[in-house]
Structure formats: C-alpha cells, structure tokens
C-alpha positions as CSV (number, residue, x, y, z in Angstrom):
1,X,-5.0,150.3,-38.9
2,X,-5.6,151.2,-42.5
3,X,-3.4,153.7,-44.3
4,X,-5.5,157.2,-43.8
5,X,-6.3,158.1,-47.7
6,X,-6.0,161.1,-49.6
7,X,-9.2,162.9,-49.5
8,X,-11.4,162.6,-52.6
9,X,-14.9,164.2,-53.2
10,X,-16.4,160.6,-52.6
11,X,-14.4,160.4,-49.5
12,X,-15.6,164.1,-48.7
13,X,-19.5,163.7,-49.2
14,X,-19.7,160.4,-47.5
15,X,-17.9,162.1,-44.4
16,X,-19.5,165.3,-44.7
17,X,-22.7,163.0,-44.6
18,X,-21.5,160.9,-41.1
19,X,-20.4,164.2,-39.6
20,X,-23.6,165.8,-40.1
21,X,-25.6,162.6,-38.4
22,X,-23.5,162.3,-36.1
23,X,-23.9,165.4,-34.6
24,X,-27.1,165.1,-33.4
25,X,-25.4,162.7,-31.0
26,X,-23.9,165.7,-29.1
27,X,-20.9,165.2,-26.8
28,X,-20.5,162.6,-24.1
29,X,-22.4,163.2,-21.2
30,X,-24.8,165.8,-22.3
31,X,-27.5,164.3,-22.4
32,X,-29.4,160.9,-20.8
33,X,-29.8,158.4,-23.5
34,X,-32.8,158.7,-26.2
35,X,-35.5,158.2,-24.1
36,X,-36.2,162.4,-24.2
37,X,-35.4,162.9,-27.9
38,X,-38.8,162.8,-29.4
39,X,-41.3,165.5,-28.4
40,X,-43.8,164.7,-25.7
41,X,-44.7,161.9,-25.9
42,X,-48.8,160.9,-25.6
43,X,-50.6,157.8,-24.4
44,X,-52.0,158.0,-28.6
45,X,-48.3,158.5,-29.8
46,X,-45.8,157.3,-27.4
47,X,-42.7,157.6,-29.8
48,X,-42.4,160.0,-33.1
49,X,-40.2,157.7,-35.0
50,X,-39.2,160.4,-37.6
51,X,-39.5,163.4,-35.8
52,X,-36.4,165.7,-35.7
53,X,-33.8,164.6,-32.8
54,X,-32.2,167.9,-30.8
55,X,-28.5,168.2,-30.6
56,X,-27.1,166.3,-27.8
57,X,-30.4,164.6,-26.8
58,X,-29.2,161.5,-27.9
59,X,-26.0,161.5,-25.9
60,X,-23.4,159.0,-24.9
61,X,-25.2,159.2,-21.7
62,X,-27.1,156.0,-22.1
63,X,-23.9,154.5,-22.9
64,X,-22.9,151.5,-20.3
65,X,-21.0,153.2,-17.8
66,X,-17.8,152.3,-17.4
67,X,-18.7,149.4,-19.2
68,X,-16.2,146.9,-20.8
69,X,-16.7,147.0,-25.1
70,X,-19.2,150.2,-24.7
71,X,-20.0,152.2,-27.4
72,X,-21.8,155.5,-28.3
73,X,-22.8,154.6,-31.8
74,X,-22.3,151.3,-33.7
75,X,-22.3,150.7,-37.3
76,X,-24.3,148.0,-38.9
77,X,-22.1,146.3,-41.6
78,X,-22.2,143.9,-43.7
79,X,-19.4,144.2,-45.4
80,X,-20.7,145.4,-49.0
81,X,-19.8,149.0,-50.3
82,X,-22.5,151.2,-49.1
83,X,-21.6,149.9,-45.5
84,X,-18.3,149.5,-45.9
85,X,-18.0,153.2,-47.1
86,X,-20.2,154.0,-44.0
87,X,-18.2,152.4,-41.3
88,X,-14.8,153.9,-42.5
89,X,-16.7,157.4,-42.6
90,X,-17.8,157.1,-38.9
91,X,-14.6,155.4,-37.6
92,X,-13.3,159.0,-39.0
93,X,-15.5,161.3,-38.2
94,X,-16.7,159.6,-34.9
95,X,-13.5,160.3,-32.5
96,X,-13.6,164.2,-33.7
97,X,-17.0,164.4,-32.4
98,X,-15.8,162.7,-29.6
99,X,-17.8,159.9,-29.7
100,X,-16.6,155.7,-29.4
101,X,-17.9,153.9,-32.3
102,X,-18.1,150.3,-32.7
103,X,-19.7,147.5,-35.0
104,X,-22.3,144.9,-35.3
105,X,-22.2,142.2,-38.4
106,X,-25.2,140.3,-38.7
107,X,-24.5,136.5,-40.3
108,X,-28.2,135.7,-41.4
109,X,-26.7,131.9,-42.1
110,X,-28.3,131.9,-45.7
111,X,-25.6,131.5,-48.0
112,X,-22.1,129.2,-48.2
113,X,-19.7,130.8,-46.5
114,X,-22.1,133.4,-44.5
115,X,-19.5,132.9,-41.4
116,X,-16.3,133.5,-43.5
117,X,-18.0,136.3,-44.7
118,X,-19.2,138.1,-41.8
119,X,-15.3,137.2,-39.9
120,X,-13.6,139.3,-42.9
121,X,-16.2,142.4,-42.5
122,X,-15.9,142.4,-38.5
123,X,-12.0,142.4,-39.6
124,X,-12.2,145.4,-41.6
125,X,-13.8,147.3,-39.1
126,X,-11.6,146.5,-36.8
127,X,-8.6,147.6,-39.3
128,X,-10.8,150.8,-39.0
129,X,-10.7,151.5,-35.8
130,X,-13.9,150.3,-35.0
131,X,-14.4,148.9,-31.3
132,X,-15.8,146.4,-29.9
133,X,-16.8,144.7,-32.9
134,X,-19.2,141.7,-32.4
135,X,-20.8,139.8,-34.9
136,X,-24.4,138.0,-34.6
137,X,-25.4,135.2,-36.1
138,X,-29.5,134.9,-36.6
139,X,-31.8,131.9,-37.1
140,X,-34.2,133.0,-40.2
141,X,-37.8,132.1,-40.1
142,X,-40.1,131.8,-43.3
143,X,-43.2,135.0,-42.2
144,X,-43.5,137.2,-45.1
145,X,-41.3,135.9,-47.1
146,X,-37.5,135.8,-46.8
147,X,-37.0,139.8,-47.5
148,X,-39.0,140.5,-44.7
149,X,-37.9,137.9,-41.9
150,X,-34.1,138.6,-42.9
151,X,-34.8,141.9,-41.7
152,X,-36.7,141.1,-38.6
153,X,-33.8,139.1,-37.5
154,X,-31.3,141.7,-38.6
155,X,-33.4,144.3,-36.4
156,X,-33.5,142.0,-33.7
157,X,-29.9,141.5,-33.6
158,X,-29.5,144.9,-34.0
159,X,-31.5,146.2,-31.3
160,X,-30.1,143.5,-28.9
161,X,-26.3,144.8,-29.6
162,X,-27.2,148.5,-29.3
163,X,-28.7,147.4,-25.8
164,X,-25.8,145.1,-24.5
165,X,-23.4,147.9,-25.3
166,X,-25.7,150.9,-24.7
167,X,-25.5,152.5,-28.1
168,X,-27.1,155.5,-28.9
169,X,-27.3,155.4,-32.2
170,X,-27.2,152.1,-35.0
171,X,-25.8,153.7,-38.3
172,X,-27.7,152.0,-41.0
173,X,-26.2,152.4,-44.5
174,X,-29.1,153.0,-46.8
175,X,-28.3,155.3,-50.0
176,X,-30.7,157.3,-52.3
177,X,-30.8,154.4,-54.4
178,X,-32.1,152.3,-51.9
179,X,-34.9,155.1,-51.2
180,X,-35.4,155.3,-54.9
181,X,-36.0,151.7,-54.9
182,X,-37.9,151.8,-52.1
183,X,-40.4,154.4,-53.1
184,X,-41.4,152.4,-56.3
185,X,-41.7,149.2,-54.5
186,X,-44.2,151.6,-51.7
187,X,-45.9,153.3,-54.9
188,X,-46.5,149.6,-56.6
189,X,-48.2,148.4,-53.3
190,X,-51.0,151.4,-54.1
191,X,-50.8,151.7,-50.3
192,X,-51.0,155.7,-50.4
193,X,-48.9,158.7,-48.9
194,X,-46.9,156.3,-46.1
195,X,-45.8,154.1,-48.7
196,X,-43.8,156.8,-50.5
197,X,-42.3,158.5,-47.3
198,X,-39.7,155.8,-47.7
199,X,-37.4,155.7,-45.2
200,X,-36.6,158.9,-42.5
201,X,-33.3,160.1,-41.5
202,X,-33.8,159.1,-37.5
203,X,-36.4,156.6,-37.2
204,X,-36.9,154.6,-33.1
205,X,-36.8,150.7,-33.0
206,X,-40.4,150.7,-31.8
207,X,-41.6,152.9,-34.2
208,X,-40.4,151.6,-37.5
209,X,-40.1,154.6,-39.9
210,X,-39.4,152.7,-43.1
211,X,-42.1,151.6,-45.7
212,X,-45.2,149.9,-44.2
213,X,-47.6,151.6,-46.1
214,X,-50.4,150.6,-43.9
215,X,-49.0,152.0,-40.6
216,X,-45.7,153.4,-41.5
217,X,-46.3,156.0,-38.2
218,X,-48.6,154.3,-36.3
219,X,-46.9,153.3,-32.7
220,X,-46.5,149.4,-31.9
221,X,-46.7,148.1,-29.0
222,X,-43.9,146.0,-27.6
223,X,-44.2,142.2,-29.1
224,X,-45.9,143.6,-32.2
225,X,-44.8,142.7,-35.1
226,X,-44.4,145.6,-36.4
227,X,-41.1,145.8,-37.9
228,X,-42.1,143.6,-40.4
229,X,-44.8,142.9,-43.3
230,X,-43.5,145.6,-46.1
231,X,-40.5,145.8,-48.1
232,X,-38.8,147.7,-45.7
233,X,-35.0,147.6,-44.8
234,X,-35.5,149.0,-41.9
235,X,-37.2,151.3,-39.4
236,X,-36.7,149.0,-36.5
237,X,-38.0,146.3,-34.4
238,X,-41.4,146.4,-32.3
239,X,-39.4,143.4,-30.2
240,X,-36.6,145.5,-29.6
241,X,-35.3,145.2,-25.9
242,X,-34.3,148.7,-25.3
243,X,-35.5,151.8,-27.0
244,X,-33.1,154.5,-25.8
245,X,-31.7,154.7,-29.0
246,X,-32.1,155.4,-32.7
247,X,-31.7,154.6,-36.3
248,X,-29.6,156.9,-37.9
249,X,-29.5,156.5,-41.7
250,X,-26.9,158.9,-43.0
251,X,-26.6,158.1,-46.7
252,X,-30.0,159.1,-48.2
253,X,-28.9,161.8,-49.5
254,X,-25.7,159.4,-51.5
255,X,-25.7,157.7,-54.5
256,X,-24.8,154.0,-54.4
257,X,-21.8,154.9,-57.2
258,X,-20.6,157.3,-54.7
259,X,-20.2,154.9,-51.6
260,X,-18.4,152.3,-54.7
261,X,-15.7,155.5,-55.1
262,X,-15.8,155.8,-51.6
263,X,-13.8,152.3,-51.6
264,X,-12.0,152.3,-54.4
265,X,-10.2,155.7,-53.6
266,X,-10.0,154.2,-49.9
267,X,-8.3,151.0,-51.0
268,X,-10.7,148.7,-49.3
269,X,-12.4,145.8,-51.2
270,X,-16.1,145.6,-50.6
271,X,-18.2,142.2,-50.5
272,X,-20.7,142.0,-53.3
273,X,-23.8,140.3,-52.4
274,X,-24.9,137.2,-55.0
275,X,-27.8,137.9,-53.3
276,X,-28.5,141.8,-54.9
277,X,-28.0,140.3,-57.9
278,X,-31.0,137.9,-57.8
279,X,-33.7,139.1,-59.9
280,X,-35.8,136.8,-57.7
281,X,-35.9,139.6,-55.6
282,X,-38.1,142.3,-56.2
283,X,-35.7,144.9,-55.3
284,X,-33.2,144.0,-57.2
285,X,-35.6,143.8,-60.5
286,X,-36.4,147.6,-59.4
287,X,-32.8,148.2,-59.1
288,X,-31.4,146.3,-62.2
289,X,-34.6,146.6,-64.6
290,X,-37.0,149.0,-63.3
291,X,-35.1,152.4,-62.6
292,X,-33.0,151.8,-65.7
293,X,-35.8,151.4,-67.8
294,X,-37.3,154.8,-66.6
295,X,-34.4,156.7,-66.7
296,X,-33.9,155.8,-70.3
297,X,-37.0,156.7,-71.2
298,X,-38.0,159.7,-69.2
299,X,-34.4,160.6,-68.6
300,X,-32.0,161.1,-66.2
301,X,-32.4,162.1,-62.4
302,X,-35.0,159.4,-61.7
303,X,-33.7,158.2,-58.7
304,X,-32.9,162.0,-57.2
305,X,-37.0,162.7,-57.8
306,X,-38.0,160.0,-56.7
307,X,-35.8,160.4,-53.3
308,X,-36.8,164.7,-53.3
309,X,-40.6,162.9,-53.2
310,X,-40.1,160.5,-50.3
311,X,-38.9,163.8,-48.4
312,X,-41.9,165.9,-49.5
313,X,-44.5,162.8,-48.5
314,X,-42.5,162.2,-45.5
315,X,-43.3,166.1,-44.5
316,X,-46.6,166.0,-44.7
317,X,-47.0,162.1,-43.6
318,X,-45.7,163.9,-40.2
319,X,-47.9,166.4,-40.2
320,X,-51.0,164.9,-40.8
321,X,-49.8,162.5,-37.7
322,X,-49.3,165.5,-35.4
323,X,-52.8,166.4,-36.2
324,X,-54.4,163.0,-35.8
325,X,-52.2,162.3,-32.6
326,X,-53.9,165.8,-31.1
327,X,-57.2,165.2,-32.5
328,X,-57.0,161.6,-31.1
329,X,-56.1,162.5,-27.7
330,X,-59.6,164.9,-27.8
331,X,-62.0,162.4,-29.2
332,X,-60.9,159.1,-27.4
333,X,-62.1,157.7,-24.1
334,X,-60.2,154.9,-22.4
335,X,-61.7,151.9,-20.5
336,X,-60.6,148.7,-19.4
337,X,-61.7,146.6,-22.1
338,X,-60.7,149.1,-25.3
339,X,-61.5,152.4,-25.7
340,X,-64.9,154.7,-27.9
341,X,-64.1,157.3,-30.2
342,X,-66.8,160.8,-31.2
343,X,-68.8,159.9,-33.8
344,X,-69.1,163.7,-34.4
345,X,-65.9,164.0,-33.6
346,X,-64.8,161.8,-36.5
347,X,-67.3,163.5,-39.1
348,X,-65.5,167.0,-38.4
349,X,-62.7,165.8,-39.8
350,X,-61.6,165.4,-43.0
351,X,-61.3,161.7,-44.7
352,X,-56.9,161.5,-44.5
353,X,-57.2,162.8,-40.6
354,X,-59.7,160.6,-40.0
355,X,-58.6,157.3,-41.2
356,X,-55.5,158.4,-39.3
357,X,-57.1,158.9,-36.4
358,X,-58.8,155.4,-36.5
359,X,-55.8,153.8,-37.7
360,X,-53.4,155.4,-34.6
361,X,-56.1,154.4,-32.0
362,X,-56.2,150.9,-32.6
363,X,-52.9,150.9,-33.3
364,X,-52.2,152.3,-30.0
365,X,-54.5,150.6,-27.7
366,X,-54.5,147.0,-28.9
367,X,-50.9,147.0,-31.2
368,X,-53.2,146.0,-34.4
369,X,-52.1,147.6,-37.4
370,X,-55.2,148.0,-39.6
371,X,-55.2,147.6,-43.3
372,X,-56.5,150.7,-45.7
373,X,-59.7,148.5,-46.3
374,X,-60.3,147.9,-42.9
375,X,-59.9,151.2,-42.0
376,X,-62.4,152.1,-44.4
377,X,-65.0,149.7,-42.9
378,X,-64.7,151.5,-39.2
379,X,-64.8,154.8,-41.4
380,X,-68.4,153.9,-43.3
381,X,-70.0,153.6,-39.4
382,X,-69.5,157.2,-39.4
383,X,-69.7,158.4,-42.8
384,X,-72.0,155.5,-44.1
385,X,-74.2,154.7,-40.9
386,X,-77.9,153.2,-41.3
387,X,-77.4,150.8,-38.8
388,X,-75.1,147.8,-39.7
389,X,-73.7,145.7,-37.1
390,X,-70.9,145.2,-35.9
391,X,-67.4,144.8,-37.3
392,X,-65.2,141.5,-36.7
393,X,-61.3,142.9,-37.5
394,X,-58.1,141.1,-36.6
395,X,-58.5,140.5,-32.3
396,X,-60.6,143.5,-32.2
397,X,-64.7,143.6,-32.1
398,X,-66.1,147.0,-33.2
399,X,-69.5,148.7,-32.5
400,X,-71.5,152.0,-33.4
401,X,-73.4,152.7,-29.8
402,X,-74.7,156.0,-30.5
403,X,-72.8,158.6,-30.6
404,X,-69.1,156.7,-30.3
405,X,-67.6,154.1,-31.9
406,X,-66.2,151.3,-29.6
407,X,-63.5,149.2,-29.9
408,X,-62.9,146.0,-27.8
409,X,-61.0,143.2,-27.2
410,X,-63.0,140.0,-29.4
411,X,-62.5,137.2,-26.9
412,X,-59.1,135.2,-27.4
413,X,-57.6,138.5,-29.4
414,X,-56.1,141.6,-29.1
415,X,-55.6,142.8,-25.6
416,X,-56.4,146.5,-24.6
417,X,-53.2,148.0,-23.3
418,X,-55.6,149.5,-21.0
C-alpha cells in the first residue's frame, strides 16, 4: 500500500470531486443495478444518457453476487496523471462510501512498450488499494481514423470489464481541459448546439453522451456504431454487452494542473503519453497551440468559459430532447416495415424540435444516425413540399404520402426495430 499523504488542496478538490460522484452510487444493496436510473424510459427514447442519476439508483446491487474479483465501481486508468490522480481519489474515498472499487487498463498495443506500460499502471492501482485489477489488451482497427477506433476499442473493453465484474459505475478521468478541448474541436465541426454540450457528468454505454454533434442524444440501437465517428473520448459504446451501468466522469469540473499536483504532493509518478504530445493529433494542436493562443490574446479563463458553455448547451441540448422525445411519441405511428410521422404535426413545431424529432425517430427505429444535411432534406418535405419524390438516405427510403412522412427499410438496409 502507498504511504497515505498529507492532505493538500489538490489532494482535497480531486477527492472532494470522487466523493461527490461517487455518491450517486448510494450504499450497497439499495438499489438494483442501473437499469432504473434514467427516467421512464419510451419506445422513442429508451435511455437518457445525460439525465440526472438519483442517489442510490445506481447501487452495488447489480454487482456480481458473491462473485470472485466483483466490484461496485472500477476506474479506467491508464496510467497518466489525470487518471492516476482519479484512481488514488476513488481508492480513498470509495471504501467510506462503502463501496469496492477496482480497475481496468486498457493496452491499445500501439506504441513500444504498450504491455510494460499498462503492467506498471495495473501495479499502481493495486499499491492503491484497487481490487481486482485487470488489464485488456485491444486489437485497433483503422474506421475513422485512429482517434476514433482507439476509443471504440477502449469503450468496448470497457464495457466488457464493467459486465464481467458487475460494475456500476466506470470512472472515466476527463478534466475541464479535456472539455475545453473538446468544445473547440465540437464548435470547429459547425455541427450546432450537440457539438458544444461536450461531454455530461453520467452518460449510459448505449447512449454516448460525449461529442457527436450529429446525434450526441439520439438513442442507438445495440450494434450501432454509435460510440464512434466524432472526436469523442467517450460517452460509451452502442456494442456494449451490458447496460446496467454508467459513465461517471468526475473531473470536469478540474484543471489538468490540478490532477499533475494531485501526484506530485501524492508521491506517485504518472506516465506521460508521447502520444499527447503529437501535434499530428488534433487535440493536442487544440491543447498545445490553440487554447494557448486564445488565452493570450483574449486572456485568461478560456478554458473555464469554454467548459461553463458546454454546461449551459448541455441544459438546453436536454431539454429540447425531452420535448422532441414527447412530441415524438404523439406524432409517430409504428408498423412493421418503419414507421410515418404528422406532416402537421411537424409544421407546428418549431425548426430545432423538429429536426430533433426527425433525427430521434430514425435514430430510434432503424439505429441510423442522420447527418444535419440529411435532416434537412426529410425537413424540406414538410416545410418545402411541391411534390418531390422520394428520399434515398443511408438503409432508409423516405416518402411524403399525404399527410405523414414515411420511413422504411430500402431493401438490403437498415432494418425497422419494429
């Protein structure tokens, strides 16, 4: 075990930031797992990825019972200082609340000495107290570049340990930096009010609440891939094998330099990344060029408005997807091959519930996540009609039949979840 350090106020904010996430995991056996967390759920919006969790609905009772190397709540670690700082916070602050928290250390094989590497993190959680502590190694594929399908397989691997062990929670370790950076990479995409939600606080593995701008709330259906496509690090996985828990990310409200003092005045040496040094990434040119350059010329507290915006967009992202879910549920009808939505019902609403609306159907019934543009084209046979024909979008054939718009399966395509 590592010596117990003095308490410092990096040591103090970090804690004070695991305590107050990890309370929402209530005590053991007060609850049933994460399946009732949400609110209700709907057939338009089975999860609600970043709505607010009640205390003790994510409980330690979908925990493996009695089960060998079971844990309430595992931290994912790599190893690196925002993690590191996270996984000594919760192996504190995680036996007062009377929880069991564990690890998982994803090796994504794509640097010398990834193994060695991921054996000295899985290590220092153990020195923390951390157990069981299991480490995953992933095979990377090439879709969307290798930002993107690094984090698929990190979700995957994720979502697979949380289920072997029957976590409640994964603790991701994302700072305000990261949702600084995050936001600007969202607001550079032009891809509207999603984009610059950044990431939420509790976000569900089929549900990703991270950064796709184009359906950054829309529900996925499982085998979707929707976990992937934006510069995300990470809502979830729509592949994930069990979704009785969550992704807790208690460190957006942290500074990067915070989590650093965090393990200096802890005495434990943090692995730095080549990797977030690589101005091939785009991230780390926001990080290293980008926010610098802003601060310096519009001064300081970039990174604190850009984060205090993320919250604000987040707020009324949910909102406007409470009202499209309910307004969804009214105008849709359901049939075997797809499902028809109210032309008039459509025109009574305004332009950002309607695009919603469109977006969450399709999204719901046939797992397609539409783009902004082809949103827009579904849109224009309501607001734009004089008779065009029919739209051809990803697996899906749509239709203006009087007064609904229909959406179908196109023949070898997307499949109505019926």
């Amino acid at each position: 075990m590592t010596t117990r350090p003095r308490l410092s106020p990096a040591i103090a904010d970090v804690r004070r930031a695991v305590r107050g996430a990890l309370a929402v995991l209530g005590q053991a056996g007060e609850g049933a797992g994460i399946a009732g967390a949400g609110p209700s759920s709907s057939r338009m919006h089975p999860a609600a990825t970043n709505a607010p969790v009640r205390r003790g609905a994510i409980a330690a009772g979908g925990r493996k019972s009695g089960g060998v190397g079971a844990a309430d709540v595992l931290v994912a670690l790599s190893g690196g200082p925002d993690s590191l700082a996270l996984a000594a916070a919760t192996a504190f602050e995680a036996s007062r609340a009377g929880l069991h928290a564990g690890a998982v250390v994803v090796d994504h094989g794509l640097q010398a000495g990834s193994a060695d590497v991921a054996a000295r993190a899985a290590e220092r959680a153990r020195e923390l107290g951390l157990d069981p502590v299991v480490v995953r190694r992933v095979e990377v594929g090439t879709d969307g570049g290798p930002e993107a399908a690094a984090r698929e397989a990190r979700y995957a691997a994720l979502a697979e340990a949380a289920a072997e062990l029957g976590a409640s929670a994964v603790l991701l370790g994302h700072t305000l930096d990261d949702q600084a950076e995050t936001v600007l990479l969202g607001l550079a995409r032009g891809s509207g009010a999603a984009s610059l939600s950044g990431m939420a606080p509790v976000s569900w593995p089929d549900r990703d609440g991270y950064l796709r701008p184009d359906v950054a709330n829309a529900p996925a259906r499982p085998g979707a891939n929707a976990a992937s496509g934006r510069d995300r690090e990470g809502g979830g996985s729509a592949t994930a094998p069990d979704a009785r828990f969550a992704y807790l990310r208690p460190l957006l409200g942290i500074r990067r330099a915070t989590t650093l003092q965090f393990c200096v005045d802890s005495g434990l040496e943090p692995w730095h990344d080549p990797q977030n040094a690589d101005p091939t990434f785009a991230r780390v040119r926001v990080r290293e060029t980008i926010l610098p350059m802003l601060e310096a010329e519009l001064g300081p507290g970039i990174a604190e408005a850009l984060a205090r915006t993320a919250e604000q967009a987040r707020e009324d992202s949910e909102a406007l997807d409470h009202f499209a879910d309910e307004q969804a549920e009214e105008l849709a009808e359901h049939a075997e091959a797809g499902l028809s939505l109210s032309v008039k019902g459509l025109e009574h609403n305004p332009a950002a519930l309607r695009q919603r609306i469109i977006r969450l159907a399709v999204a719901s019934e046939f797992g397609v996540s539409l783009s902004r543009a082809q949103t827009l084209e579904v849109a224009r046979l309501v607001t734009d009609w004089h008779g065009q024909g029919e739209l051809h979008l990803p697996g899906i054939r749509v239709v203006r039949q009087g007064g609904l718009i229909v959406f179908s399966a196109a023949e070898g395509g997307a499949q109505a979840r019926g």
